[in-house]
VOGU-3710 file (C-alpha; in Angstrom, 3 decimals, decimal comma):
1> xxxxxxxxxx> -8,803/29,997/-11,902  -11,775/29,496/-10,021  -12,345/26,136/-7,659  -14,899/23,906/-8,738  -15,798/21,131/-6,663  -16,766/17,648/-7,029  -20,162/16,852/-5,829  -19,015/14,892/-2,638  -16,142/17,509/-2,227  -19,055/20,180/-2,279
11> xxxxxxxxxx> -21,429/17,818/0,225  -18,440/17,580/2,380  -17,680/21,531/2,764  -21,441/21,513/3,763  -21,038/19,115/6,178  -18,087/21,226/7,692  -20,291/24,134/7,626  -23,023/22,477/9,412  -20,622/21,422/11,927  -19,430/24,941/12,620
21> xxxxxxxxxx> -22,717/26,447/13,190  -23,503/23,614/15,454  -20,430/24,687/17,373  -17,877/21,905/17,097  -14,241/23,762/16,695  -12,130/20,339/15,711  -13,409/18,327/12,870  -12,088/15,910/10,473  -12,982/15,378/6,452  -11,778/11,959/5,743
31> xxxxxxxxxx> -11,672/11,116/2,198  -9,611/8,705/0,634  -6,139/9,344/-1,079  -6,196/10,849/-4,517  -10,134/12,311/-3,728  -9,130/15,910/-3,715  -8,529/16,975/0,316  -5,938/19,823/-0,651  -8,623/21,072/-3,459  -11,486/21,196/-0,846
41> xxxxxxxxxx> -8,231/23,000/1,584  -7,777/25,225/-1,104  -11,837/26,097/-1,566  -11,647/26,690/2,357  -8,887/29,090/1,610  -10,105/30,812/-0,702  -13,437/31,364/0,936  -11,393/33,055/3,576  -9,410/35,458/1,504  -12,338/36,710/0,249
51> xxxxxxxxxx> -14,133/37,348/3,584  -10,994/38,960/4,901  -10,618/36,011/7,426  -6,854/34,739/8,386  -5,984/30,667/7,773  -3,069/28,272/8,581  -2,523/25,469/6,448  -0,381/22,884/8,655  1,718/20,454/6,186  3,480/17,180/8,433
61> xxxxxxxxxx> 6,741/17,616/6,686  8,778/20,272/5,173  8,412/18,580/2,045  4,703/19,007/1,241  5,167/22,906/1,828  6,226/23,267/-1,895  2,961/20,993/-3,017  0,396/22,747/-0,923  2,000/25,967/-2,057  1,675/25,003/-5,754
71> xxxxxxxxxx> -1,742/23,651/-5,656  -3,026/27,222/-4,082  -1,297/28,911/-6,971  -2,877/26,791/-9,347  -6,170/28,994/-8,335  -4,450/32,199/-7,700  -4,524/32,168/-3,777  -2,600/34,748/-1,954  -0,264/33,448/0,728  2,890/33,315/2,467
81> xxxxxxxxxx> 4,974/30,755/3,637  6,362/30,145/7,003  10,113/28,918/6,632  13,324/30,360/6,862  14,863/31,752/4,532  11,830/30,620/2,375  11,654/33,046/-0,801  7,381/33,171/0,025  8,027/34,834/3,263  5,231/37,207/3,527
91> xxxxxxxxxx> 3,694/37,370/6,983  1,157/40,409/5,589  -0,935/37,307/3,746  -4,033/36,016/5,166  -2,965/32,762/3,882  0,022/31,151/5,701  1,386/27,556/4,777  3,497/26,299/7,377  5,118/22,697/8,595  4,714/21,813/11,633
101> xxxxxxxxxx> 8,068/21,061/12,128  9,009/24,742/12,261  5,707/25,714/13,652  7,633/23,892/16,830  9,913/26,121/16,660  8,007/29,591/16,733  4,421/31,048/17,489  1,660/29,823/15,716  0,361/32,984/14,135  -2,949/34,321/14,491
111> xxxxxxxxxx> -6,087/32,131/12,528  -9,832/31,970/12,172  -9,475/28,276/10,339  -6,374/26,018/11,021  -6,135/23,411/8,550  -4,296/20,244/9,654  -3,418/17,834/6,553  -2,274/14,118/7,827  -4,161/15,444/10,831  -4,163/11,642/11,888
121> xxxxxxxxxx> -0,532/11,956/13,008  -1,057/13,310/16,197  1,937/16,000/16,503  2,210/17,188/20,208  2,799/20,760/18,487  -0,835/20,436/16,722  -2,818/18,705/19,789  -1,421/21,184/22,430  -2,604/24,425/19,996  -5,653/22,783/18,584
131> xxxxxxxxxx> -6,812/21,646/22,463  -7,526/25,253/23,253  -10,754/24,894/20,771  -10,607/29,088/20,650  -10,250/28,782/16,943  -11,903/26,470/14,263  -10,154/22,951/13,414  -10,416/20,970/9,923  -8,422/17,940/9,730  -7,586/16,075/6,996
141> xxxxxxxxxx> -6,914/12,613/6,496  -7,626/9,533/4,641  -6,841/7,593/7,050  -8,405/8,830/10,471  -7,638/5,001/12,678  -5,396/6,719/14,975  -5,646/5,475/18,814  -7,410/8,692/20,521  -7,849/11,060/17,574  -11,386/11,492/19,095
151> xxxxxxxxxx> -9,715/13,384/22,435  -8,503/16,222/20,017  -11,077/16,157/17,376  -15,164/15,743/18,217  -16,344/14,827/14,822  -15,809/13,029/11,421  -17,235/14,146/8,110  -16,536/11,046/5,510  -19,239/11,159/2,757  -17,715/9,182/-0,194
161> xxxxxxxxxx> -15,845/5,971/0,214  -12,812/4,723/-1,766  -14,713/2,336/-3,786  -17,555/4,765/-4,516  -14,119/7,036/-5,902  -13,182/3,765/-7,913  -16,546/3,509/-9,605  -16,767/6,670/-10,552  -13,450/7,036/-11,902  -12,376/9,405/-9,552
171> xxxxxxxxxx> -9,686/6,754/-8,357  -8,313/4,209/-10,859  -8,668/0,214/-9,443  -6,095/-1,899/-9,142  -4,663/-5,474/-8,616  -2,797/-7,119/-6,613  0,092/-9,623/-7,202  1,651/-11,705/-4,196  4,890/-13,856/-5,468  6,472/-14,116/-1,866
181> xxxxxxxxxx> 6,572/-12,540/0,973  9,245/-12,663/4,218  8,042/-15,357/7,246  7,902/-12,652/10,014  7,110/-15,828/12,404  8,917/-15,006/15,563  10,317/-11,696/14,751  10,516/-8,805/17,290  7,687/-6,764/17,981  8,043/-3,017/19,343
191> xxxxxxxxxx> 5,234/-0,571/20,088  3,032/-3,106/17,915  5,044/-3,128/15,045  7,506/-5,327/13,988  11,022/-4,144/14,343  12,665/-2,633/11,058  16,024/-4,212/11,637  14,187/-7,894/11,845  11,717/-6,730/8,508  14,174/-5,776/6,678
201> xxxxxxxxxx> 16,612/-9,317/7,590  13,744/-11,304/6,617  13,006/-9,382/3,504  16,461/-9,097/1,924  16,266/-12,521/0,383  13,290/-11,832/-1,804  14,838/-8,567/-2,614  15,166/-10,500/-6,261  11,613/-11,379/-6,264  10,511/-7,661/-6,278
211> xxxxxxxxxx> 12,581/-7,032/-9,025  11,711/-10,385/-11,273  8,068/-9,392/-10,661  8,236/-6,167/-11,981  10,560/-7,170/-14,954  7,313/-9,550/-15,259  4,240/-7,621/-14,501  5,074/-3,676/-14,522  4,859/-2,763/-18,153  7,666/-0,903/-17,081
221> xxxxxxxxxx> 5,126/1,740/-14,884  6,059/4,376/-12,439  6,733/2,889/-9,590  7,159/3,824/-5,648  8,963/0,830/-3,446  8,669/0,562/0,200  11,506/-0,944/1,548  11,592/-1,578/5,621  14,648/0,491/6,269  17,276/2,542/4,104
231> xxxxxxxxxx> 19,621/-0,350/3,729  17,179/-2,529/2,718  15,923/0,486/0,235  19,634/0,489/-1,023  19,588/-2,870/-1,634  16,385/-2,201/-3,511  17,841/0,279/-5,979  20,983/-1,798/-6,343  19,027/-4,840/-7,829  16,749/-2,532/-10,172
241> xxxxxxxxxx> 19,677/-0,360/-11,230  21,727/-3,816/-12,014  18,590/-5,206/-13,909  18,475/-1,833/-16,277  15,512/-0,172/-14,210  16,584/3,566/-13,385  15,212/4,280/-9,832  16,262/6,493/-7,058  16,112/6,615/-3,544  14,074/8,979/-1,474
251> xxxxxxxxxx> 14,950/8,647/2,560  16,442/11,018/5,439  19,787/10,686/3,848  18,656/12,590/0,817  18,832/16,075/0,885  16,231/18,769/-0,058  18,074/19,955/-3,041  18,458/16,663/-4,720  14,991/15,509/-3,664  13,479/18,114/-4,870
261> xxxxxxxxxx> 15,212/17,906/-8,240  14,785/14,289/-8,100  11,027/14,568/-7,548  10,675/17,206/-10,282  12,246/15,156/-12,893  9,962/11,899/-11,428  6,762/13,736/-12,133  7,431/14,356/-15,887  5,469/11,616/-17,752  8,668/11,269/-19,964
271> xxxxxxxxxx> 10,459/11,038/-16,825  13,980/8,527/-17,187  13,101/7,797/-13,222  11,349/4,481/-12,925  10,737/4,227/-9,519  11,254/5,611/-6,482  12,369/4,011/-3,394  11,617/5,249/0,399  10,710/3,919/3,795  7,702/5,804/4,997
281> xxxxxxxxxx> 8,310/9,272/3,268  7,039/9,126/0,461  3,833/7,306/2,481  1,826/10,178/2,982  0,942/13,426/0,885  3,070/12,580/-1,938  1,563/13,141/-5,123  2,428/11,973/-9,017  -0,646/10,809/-10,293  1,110/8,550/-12,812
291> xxxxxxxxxx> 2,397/6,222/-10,672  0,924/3,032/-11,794  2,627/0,498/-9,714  3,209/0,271/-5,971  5,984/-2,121/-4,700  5,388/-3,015/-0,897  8,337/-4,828/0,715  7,870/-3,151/3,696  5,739/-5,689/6,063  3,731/-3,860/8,443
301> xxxxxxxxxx> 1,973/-5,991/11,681  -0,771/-3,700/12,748  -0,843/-0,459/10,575  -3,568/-0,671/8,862  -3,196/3,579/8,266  -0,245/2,656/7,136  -0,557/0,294/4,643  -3,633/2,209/3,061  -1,496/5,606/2,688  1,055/3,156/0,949
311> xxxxxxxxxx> -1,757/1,611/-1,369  -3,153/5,050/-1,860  0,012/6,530/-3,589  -1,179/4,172/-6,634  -5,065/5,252/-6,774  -4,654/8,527/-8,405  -6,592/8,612/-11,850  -4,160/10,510/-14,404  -6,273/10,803/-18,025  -4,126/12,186/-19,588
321> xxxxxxxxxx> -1,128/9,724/-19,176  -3,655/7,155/-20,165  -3,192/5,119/-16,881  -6,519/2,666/-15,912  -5,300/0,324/-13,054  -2,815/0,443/-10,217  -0,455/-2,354/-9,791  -0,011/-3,986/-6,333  2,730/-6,218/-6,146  2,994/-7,106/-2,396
331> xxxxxxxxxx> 6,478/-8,325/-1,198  5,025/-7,897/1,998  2,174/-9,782/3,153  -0,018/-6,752/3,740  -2,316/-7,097/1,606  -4,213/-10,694/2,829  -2,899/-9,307/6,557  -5,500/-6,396/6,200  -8,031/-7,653/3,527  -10,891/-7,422/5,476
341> xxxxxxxxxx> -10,193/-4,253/7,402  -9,469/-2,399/3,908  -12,097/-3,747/1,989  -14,736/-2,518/5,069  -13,031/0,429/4,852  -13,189/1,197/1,205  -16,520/0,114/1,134  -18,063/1,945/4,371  -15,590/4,488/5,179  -15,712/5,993/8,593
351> xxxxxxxxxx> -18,757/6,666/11,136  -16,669/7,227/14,348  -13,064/8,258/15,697  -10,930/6,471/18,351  -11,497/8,168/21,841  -8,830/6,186/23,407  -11,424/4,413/25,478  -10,050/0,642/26,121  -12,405/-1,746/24,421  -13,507/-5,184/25,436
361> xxxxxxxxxx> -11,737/-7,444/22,891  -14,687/-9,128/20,689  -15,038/-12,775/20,926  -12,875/-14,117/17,403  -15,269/-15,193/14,470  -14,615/-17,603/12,189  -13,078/-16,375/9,173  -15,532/-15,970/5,633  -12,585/-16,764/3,253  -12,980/-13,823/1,494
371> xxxxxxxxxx> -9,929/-13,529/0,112  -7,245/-16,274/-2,175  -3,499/-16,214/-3,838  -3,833/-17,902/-7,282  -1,008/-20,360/-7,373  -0,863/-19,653/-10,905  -0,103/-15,945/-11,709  -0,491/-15,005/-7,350  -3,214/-12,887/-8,096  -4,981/-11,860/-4,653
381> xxxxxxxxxx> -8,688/-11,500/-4,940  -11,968/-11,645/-3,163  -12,775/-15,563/-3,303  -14,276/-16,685/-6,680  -14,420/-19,814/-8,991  -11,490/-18,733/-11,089  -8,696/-16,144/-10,780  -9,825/-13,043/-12,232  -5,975/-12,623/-13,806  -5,087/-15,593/-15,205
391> xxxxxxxxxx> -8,449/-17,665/-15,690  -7,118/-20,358/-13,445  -10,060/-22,404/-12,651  -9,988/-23,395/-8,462  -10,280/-27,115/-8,226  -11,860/-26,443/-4,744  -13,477/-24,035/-2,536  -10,714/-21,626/-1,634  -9,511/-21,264/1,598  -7,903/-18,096/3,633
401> xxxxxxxxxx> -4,677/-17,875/2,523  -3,830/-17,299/6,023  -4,958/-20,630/7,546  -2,564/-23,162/5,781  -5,444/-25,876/5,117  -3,877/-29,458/5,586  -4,630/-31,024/2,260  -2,795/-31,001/-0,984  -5,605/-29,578/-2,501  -6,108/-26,711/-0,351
411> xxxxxxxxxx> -2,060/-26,540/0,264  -2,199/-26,017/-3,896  -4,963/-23,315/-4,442  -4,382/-21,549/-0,857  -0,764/-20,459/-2,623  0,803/-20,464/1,170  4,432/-21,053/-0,201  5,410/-21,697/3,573  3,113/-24,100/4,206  3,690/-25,688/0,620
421> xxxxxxxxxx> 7,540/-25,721/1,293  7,117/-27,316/5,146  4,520/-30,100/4,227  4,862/-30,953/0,518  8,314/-30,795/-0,063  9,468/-33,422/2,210  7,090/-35,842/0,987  8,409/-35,352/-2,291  12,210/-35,834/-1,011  10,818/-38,920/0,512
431> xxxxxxxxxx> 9,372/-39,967/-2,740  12,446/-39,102/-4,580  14,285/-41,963/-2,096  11,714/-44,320/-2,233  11,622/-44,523/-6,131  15,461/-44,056/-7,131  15,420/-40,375/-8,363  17,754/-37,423/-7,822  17,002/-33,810/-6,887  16,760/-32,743/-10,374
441> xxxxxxxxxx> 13,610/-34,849/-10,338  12,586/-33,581/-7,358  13,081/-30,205/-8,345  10,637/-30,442/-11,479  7,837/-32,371/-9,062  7,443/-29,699/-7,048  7,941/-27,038/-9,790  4,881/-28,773/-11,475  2,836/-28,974/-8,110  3,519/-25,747/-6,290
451> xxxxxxxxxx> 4,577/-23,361/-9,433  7,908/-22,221/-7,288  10,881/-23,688/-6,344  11,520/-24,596/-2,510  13,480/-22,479/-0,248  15,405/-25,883/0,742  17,753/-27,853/-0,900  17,496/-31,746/-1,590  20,194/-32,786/0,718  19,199/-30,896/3,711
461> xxxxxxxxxx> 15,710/-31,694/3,872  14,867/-34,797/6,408  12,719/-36,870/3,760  9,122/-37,695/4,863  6,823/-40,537/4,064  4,527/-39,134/1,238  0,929/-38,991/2,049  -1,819/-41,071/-0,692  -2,656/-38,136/-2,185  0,721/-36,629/-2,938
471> xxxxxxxxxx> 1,517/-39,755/-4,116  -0,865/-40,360/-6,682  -0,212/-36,353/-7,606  3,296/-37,304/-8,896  1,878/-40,396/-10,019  -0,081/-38,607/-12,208  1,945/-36,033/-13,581  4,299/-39,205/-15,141  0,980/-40,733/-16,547  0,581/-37,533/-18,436
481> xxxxxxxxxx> 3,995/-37,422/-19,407  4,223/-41,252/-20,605  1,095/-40,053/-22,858  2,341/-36,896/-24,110  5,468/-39,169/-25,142  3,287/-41,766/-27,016  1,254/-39,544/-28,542  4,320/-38,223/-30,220  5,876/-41,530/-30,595  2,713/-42,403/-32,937
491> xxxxxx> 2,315/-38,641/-34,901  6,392/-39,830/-35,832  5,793/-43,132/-36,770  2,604/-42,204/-39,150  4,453/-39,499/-40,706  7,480/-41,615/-41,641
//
């Protein structure tokens, strides 16, 4: 079967090319997740065969051997694969797939072309071999962001962007959902990141949220969940599995035999797996383009990469399964914490990579408010006069979800259940005091005004003097009532 290329992937070998003969050893393609990286790797491949010239393909797990091996039989590709034990052991072929893992472990073997995939995660075993520059370097990535990626690679070849993929069909769209998410105020920080022991304590209790929002929105998809460690990924499964959704999980603890059964049986479009359930390895290179919903309870602080590769393992177009949309629901808070980095990035792509120079910090802009939570459905869109989900119709110029706005107004349509919960809730308790009425009351007030329930109960909240506006908010929802009531009052009376 012969490889034919896209007309970016084709613009982007080109590139390469041009790069070569202009002498540059270590490049990068970046193109975004789903685009076709391993096809244009497997063109690259094949070009070699033919010109009798030797290649490495470097995989960043032992897992994605089995992929990269498939997709060069899928055009008839020669090669051997370096593993123990591994049944493709044939060091005679030009063509050599190997992980770097065991590549640690043993001489690189001799290359004209060195293909690095996930080339943005920076193994010492890569960078020490690769900083020789005695033999030519393609990277690829969809994510090239990593801190001094420009000290082992001197350029970046990016010639599509995601949402020119999206618009052509090449990648499906998708939409996001944002019920809840875990307050992360406060919690430990190491190397940048938050810690996973303190993501996954603050995300436990809206464990049942992921579920209830999938049992609500999923359409009962394929699904991959991202949990923030593997007991909070047990706890995951538990909750699905109880609620009738068959899912597995997918972490160190499972071993090769049963994860590669497990994804085997995942990838059937008939498949009686659901979802699958991981940390970060199913992140990167993973591929089941029927996956139509992405589950992120794993809240990230600063990973932009990370949170993209996550995103990305929804974006895969599958025709034949009949799948147009990828479902985001976000347990996580990623989503708003890296709109506008993502949607530069999927609209502009890359121009430069990260020499590891120090930069001077930027003076802080005000934020454009691209981005609001309906308080309806939680849709989370670019800013417009309605939600683009639900039709919900924004009584006021949204704000940035992230900047908790002090009025009820902007409490309402910004959707910030923490801020909703720590200003409006009080005044409602206080309310409830002032006029005689018990938490049940209480309850259905801020049911009515917020569209959730609060995280605290009745008796343990210190009451607070309600502000004008709140006031004439509940005000209003019994004048409504009192006329629903006489409306119906009347309609019986007529009728009798």
């Amino acid at each position: 079967m012969s490889i034919e290329l896209r007309d970016y992937q084709g613009e982007a070998v080109e590139f390469l090319r041009a790069n070569i003969h202009a002498g540059i050893e270590n490049q990068i393609l970046c193109m975004g997740t789903g685009s076709g990286k391993t096809v244009v790797g497997a063109y690259l491949a094949d070009e070699c065969e033919k010109k009798m010239k030797r290649l490495v393909f470097v995989v960043d797990r032992i897992a994605l051997i089995e992929q990269t091996s498939e997709t060069l039989d899928r055009y008839g590709i020669p090669h051997g694969v370096i593993q123990a034990q591994h049944w493709r052991w044939k060091p005679w072929e030009r063509i050599q797939v190997a992980s770097v893992q065991t590549l640690a472990r043993r001489k690189w073997p001799d290359a004209d072309l060195i293909i690095v995939d996930e080339c943005h995660g920076l193994h010492k075993t890569i960078t020490d071999r690769i900083g020789k520059r005695d033999t030519v370097v393609i990277g690829l990535s969809a994510t090239p962001f990593t801190r001094g990626l420009g000290k082992h690679y001197d350029a970046v070849v990016s010639v599509v962007s995601t949402n020119k993929l999206i618009a052509d069909k090449h990648l499906v769209p998708f939409r996001i959902f944002a019920a809840s998410e875990p307050d992360m105020t406060g919690a430990k920080v190491t190397a940048g990141e938050w810690s996973d022991s303190e993501a996954a304590e603050r995300s436990m209790p809206i464990v049942g949220d992921c579920v209830a929002e999938y049992l609500k929105h999923g359409e009962g998809r394929k699904f991959i969940a991202f949990g923030a460690t593997v007991a909070h990924c047990e706890e995951l499964q538990r909750q699905f599995m109880a609620a009738g959704v068959v899912c597995d999980l997918y972490t160190y603890k499972t071993g090769d035999d049963a994860r590669g059964a497990m994804v085997k049986e995942f990838r059937k479009p008939d498949s009686s797996i659901r979802g699958l359930i991981s940390v970060a390895a199913l992140s990167k290179g993973f591929d089941v383009s029927d996956v139509g919903c992405i589950i992120m309870a794993r809240p990230l602080k600063s990973s932009l990469a990370e949170h993209i590769q996550i995103l990305g393992r929804g974006l895969r177009s599958s025709p034949e399964t009949g799948k147009a949309d990828c479902l985001v629901l976000d347990h996580s808070g990623n989503c708003v914490r890296f709109w506008d980095q993502m949607q530069d990035f999927f609209e502009h792509g890359i121009a430069e990579l990260d020499d590891g120079a120090r930069r001077k910090k930027e003076p802080s802009q005000p934020k454009d408010k691209k981005v609001v939570k309906c308080s309806q459905c939680f849709c989370v869109h670019a800013a417009a006069p309605r939600c683009p989900a639900c039709g919900f119709e924004y009584p006021a110029k949204p704000s940035n979800i992230t900047h908790a706005q002090g009025t009820l107004k902007e409490l309402v349509v910004s959707g910030n259940r923490a801020a909703l919960n720590r200003n409006i809730w009080p005044q409602i308790v206080g309310l409830a005091n002032e006029w005689g009425k018990n938490d049940k009351w209480a309850l259905a007030q801020y049911m009515k005004l917020s569209g959730a329930w609060p995280t605290q109960k009745f008796e343990h909240t210190r009451p607070v003097t309600p502000t004008k506006e709140v006031r004439n908010k509940i005000k209003s929802f019994a004048v409504a009532w009192h006329k629903v009531r006489s409306k119906q009052h009347s309609e019986r009376s007529a009728s009798i």
